[in-house]
N, C-alpha and C positions, 0 to 999 in steps of 0.2 A: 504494500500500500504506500503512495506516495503523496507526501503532507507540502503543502505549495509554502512556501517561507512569505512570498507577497500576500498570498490568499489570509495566511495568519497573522500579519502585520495590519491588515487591513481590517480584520474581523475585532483584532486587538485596538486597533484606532477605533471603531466606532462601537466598542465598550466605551473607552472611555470618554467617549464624546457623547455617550444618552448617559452614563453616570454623574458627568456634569453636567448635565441639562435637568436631571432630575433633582441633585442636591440644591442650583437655583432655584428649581418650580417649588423645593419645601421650604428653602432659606427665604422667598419672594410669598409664601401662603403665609410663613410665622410674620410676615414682616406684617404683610397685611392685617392678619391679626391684628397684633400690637395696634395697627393706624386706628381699629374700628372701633377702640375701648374711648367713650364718652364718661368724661370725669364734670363735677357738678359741685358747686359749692351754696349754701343756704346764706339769705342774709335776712335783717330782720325790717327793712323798711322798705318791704312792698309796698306800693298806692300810699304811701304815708302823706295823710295830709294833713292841714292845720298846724304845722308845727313851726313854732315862733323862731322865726331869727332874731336872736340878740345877742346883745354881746355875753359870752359867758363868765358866771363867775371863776377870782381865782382864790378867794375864800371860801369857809361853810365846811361841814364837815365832810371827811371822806369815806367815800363809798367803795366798798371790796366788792367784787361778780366772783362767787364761787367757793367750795368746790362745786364742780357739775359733775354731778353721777350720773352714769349711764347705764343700762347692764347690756354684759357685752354681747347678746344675742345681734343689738342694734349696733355696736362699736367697732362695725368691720367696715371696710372696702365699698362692698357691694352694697349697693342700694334693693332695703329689702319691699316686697310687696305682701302684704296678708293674706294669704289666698283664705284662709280659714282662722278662724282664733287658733288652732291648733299647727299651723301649717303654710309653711313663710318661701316665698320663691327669690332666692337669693339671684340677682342680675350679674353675672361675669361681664358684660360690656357695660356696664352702664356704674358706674362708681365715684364715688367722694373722694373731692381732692384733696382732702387731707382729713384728720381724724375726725367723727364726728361730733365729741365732745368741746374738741377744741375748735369747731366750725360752730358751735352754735356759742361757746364762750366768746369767738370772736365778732360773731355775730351781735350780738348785745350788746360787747363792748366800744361797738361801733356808734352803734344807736341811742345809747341810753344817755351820753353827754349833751346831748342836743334836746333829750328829753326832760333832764334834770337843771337845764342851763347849767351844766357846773361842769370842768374838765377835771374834777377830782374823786378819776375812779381807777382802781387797778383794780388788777387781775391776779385769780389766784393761781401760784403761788408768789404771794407777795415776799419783799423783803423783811426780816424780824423787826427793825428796827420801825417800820412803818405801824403809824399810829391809823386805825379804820373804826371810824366812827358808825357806823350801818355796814352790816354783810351780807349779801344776798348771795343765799346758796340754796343747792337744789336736786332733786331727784327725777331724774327725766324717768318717768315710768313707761309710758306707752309714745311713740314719735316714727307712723310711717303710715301709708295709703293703703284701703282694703280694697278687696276683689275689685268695690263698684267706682272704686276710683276715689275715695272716699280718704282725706288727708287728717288724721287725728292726730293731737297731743295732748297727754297728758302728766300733770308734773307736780311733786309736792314741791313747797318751795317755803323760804323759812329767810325771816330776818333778824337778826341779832344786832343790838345797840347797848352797846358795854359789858359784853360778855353776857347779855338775856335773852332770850328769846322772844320778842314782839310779837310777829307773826308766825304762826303755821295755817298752809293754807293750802289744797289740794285745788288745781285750777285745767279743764279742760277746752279746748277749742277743735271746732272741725270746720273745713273747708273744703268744696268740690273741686276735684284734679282728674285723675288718672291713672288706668292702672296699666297701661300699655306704652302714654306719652313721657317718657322721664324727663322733657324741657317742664311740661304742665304739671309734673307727678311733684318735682322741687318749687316749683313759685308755691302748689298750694300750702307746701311742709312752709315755706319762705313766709306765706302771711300768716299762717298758725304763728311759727315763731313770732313775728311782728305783732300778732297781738297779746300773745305774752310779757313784750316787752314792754308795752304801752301801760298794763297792769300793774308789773314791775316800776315802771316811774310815774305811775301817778299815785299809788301807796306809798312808795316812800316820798313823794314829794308832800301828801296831807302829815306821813310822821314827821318828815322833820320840820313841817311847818307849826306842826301842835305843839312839839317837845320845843321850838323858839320860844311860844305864847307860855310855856311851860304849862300845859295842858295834859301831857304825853299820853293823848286818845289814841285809841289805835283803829285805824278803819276795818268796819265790818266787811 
């Protein structure tokens, strides 16, 4: 039997010419991949309106955001959907762009100065040596859309002025989105948040206007 040296040279070349045509078509599908992942960040002044511009205070006392507790079913990546109270459809393409706790801290932290007129608010974790006169901190219990598209939060939330506790307060919002659109599925999570914040500074805006009058009511 006789073996052709070009025949095998040539059968040899176009091995490895469909071997590198293949490892592109899977090196150029992963790439693709990677392109098709839609990442999403929440903020909290959707539609915000009525909200005074003035000049803001650099007195008054200071206000701490946080800690923000999550549980971590909700503190991944993926953007979850509820298909069922029992049974949650985690999105591989569709994901936050960065933590969720630390997108909704910053989300507040954004909003709330403008809220309070005042630029004297950090975040936790603060420095020791900072002195915080009201802390709002909180338990994000329930924060995602059901089957029907349907955008819930719900959150206990609690304020502290001088080491007391003022408020405890269990506070829910819903808003219609989406459970297929992830642009619509985030703005509705984005005005839930926003109307939480709004909450957030117009109770502390009556405490620290009572405890001025030395009143120290606390809103219902």
């Amino acid at each position: 039997m006789k073996f052709s040296i070009d025949g095998l040279a040539l059968t040899r070349s176009r091995f490895i010419v469909l071997s590198v045509l293949v490892l592109a078509s899977l090196a150029n599908g992963c790439t693709n991949s990677a392109k098709s992942i839609q990442f999403y960040r929440l903020t909290a002044d959707v539609e915000l309106t009525n909200t005074p511009h003035v000049n803001k205070k650099d007195k008054g006392p200071v206000v701490g955001l946080g800690p923000i507790r999550i549980p971590d079913y909700l503190n991944r990546p993926q953007i979850i959907v509820a298909v069922t109270p029992h049974q949650y459809l985690l999105s591989e393409d569709h994901r936050w762009a960065e933590r969720l706790d630390q997108n909704i801290s910053l989300a507040l932290y954004q909003v709330l100065p403008s809220q309070l007129n005042t630029d004297r608010l950090v975040r936790y974790p603060w420095a020791q040596r900072e002195v915080v006169d009201y802390q709002v901190s909180m338990d994000i219990i329930e924060f995602n859309v059901d089957a029907t598209g349907q955008s819930r939060l719900v959150v206990q939330w609690f304020i502290k002025h001088k080491d007391n506790t003022i408020l405890d307060k269990r506070s829910e919002y819903q808003f219609p989105g989406s459970s297929t659109d992830y642009g619509l599925m985030v703005k509705a999570q984005s005005h839930c948040l926003t109307q939480f914040g709004l909450e957030i500074s117009q109770t502390l805006s009556q405490l620290i206007a009572a405890d001025e009058l030395g009143q120290g009511a606390v809103p219902k």
